[in-house]
N, C-alpha and C positions, 0 to 999 in steps of 0.2 A: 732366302733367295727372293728377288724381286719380281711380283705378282705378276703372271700371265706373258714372261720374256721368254719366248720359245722360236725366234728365228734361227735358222741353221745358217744366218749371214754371219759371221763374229761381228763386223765391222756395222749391221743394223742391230746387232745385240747387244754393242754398246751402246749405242744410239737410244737404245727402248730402255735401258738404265738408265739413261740420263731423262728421257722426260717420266718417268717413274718417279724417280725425286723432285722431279720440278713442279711435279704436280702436290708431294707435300711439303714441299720450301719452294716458294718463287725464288727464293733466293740461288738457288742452285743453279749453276753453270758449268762450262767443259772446263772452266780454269780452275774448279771447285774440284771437278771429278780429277784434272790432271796431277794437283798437288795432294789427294788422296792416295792415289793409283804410284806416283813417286817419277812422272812424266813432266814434260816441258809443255805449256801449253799449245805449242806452235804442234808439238810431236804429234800430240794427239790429236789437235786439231787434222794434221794430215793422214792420221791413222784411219779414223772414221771417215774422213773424205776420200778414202781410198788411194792417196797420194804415197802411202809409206805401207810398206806392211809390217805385221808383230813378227818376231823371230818364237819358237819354240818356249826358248828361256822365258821374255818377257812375256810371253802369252799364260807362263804357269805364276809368273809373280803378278800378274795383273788379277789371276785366278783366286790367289791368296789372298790380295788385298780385299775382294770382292768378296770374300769369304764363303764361296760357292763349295757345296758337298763333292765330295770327291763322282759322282756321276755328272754331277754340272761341269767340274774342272776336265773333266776326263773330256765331254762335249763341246767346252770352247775348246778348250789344244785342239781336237781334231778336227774343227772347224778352219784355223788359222791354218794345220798342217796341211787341209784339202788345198787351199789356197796357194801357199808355194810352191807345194812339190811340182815336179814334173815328170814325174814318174806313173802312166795312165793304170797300170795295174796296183799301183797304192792307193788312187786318186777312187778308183773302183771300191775297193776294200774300206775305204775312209767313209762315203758318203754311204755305204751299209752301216757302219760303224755309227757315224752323226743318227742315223735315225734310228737308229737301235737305244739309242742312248739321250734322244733329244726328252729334255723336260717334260710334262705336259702339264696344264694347268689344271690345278686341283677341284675335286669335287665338293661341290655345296649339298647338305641334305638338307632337303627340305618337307615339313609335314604338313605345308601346304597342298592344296587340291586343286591339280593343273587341267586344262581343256587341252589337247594333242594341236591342236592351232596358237597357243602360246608360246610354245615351244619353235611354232615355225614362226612366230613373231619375231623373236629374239636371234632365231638365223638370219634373218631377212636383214639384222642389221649390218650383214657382211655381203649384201648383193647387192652390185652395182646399179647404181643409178634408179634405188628403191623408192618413189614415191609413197613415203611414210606415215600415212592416213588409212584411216578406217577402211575407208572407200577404195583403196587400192589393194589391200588386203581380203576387203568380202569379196573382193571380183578373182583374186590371183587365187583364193583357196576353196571358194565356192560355200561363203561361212554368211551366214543372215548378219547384216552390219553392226545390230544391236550386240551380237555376242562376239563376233570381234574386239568393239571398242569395250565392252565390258573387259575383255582379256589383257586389251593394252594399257587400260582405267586397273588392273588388278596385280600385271605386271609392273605398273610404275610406285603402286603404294607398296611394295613387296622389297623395295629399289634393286629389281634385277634389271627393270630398264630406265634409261634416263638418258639424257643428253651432255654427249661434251661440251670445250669450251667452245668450238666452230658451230657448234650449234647440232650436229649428226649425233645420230640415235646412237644409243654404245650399249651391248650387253654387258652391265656391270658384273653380274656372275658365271664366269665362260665355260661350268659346268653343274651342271643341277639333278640328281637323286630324287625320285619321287619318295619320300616314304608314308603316303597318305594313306587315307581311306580305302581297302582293297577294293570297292565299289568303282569309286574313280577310276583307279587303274583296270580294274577288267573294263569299263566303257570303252576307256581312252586307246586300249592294245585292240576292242573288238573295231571301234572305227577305222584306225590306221591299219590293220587287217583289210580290213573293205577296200582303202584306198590301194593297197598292196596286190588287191585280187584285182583292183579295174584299170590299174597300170599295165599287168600284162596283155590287155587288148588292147587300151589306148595310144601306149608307147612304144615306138621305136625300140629296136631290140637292145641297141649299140645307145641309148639312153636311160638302161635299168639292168638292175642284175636281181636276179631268183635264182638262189642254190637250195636244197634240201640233201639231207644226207640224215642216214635211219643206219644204226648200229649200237652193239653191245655195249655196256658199259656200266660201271658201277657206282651207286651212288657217294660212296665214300670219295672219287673224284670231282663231287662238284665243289670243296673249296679250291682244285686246282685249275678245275674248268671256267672259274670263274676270275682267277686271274688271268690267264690265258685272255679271254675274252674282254676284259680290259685292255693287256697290249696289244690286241686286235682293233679295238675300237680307237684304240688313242693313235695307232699306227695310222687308218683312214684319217682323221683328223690333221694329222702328221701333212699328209698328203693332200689335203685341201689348203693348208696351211705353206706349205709350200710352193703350189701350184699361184698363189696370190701373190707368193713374192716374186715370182717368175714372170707375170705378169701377167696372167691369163683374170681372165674377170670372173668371177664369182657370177652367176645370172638366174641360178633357181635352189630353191630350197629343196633340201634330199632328208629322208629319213632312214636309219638304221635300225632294224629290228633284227635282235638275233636271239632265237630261243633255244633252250634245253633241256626239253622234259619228257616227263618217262611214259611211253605208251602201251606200257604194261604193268600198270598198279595196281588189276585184281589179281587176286590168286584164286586159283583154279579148287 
């Protein structure tokens, strides 16, 4: 499947196919992709411009040729189907369905040793209109400059970050796994903790969420809880990811912390 293609558009999901390839064949074009696919070039020319729409049929032959896993095929068809129907109670049922089912792009492990500000480095590269410097970064996170630009000096020899061909900053890994040093990571969860605790007096109620919730539970459930808490986290992503196609602007960097651990491990 082709790296980090996770739009719920069909019509910019081919679209993000095609500069996929084009980025490792210049040579590659939509007349390349149409006579792959078993299209007219003019056809799909107007498919993606939104001039033609796929039927059912060719949306599963296009699936095949693309040779996407039956959860990917299963995601375009019902992307093409939200599009034609007209049926508002399908069209409902559909777009639970697309996100139940949309891709998400895969996790990188890394045994590197991250700062919790690199992290908000590499968001940053999906926020609008980000002034991409040192200096705009110590002031928006409140981080001394030097460790900053250390972070973005550690993030580029790492090449999680780098720039495309326009020149804009691009997270080249769109999901990263700490599996460092437990040292690091107890730092890095007790700072963003801190920042967690001064959010709730600093911020707006209706610009942060805090839940807790304290219940039974067995530890033989933490390989299930632990998926769960993936389609939880990829579902929010889901949702920022779609909210960009939509059109709404992307304007602060957010962090996700979700813990599960047992507050009763002495025994009596």
């Amino acid at each position: 499947m082709t790296k980090n293609v996770v739009s719920k558009n069909y019509r910019v999901y081919l679209k993000q196919i095609i500069e996929t390839k084009k980025k490792t064949n210049p040579q590659f074009s939509i007349r390349a992709m149409s006579l792959h696919l078993g299209l007219s070039h003019s056809a799909l020319g107007l498919i993606i411009n939104g001039k033609k729409n796929l039927s059912p049929e060719m949306a599963m032959k296009i699936a095949r040729k693309l040779k996407l896993s039956k959860q990917e095929r299963d995601y375009f068809c019902a992307m093409v189907q939200l599009e034609t129907t007209k049926d508002a109670e399908l069209k409902a049922d559909l777009r639970i369905k697309i996100r139940d089912l949309r891709p998400y792009p895969p996790i990188t492990k890394s045994e590197a040793a991250f700062q919790w500000y690199d992290f908000a480095i590499l968001a940053a590269t999906e926020v609008a209109d980000t002034a991409f410097t040192a200096e705009h970064f110590s002031k928006r996170l409140g981080v001394p400059l030097a460790d900053i630009q250390a972070g973005i000096d550690r993030l580029k020899a790492r090449k999680y970050l780098g720039q495309g061909p326009d020149g804009q900053w691009e997270q080249l890994v769109p999901r990263i796994l700490e599996e460092g040093p437990r040292e690091s990571l107890i730092e890095r969860f007790r700072l963003l903790y801190r920042r967690a605790e001064a959010s709730i007096t600093e911020q707006p109620f209706d610009q942060r969420l805090h839940m807790t919730e304290t219940f039974a539970f067995s530890p033989a459930l933490i390989g299930e809880a632990l998926i769960a808490t993936e389609e939880y986290s990829a579902r929010i992503l889901a949702l920022a990811s779609d909210s960009r196609e939509e059109g709404k602007l992307m304007t602060d960097v957010y962090s996700l912390v979700i813990g599960l651990y047992n507050l009763t491990p002495y025994k009596g």
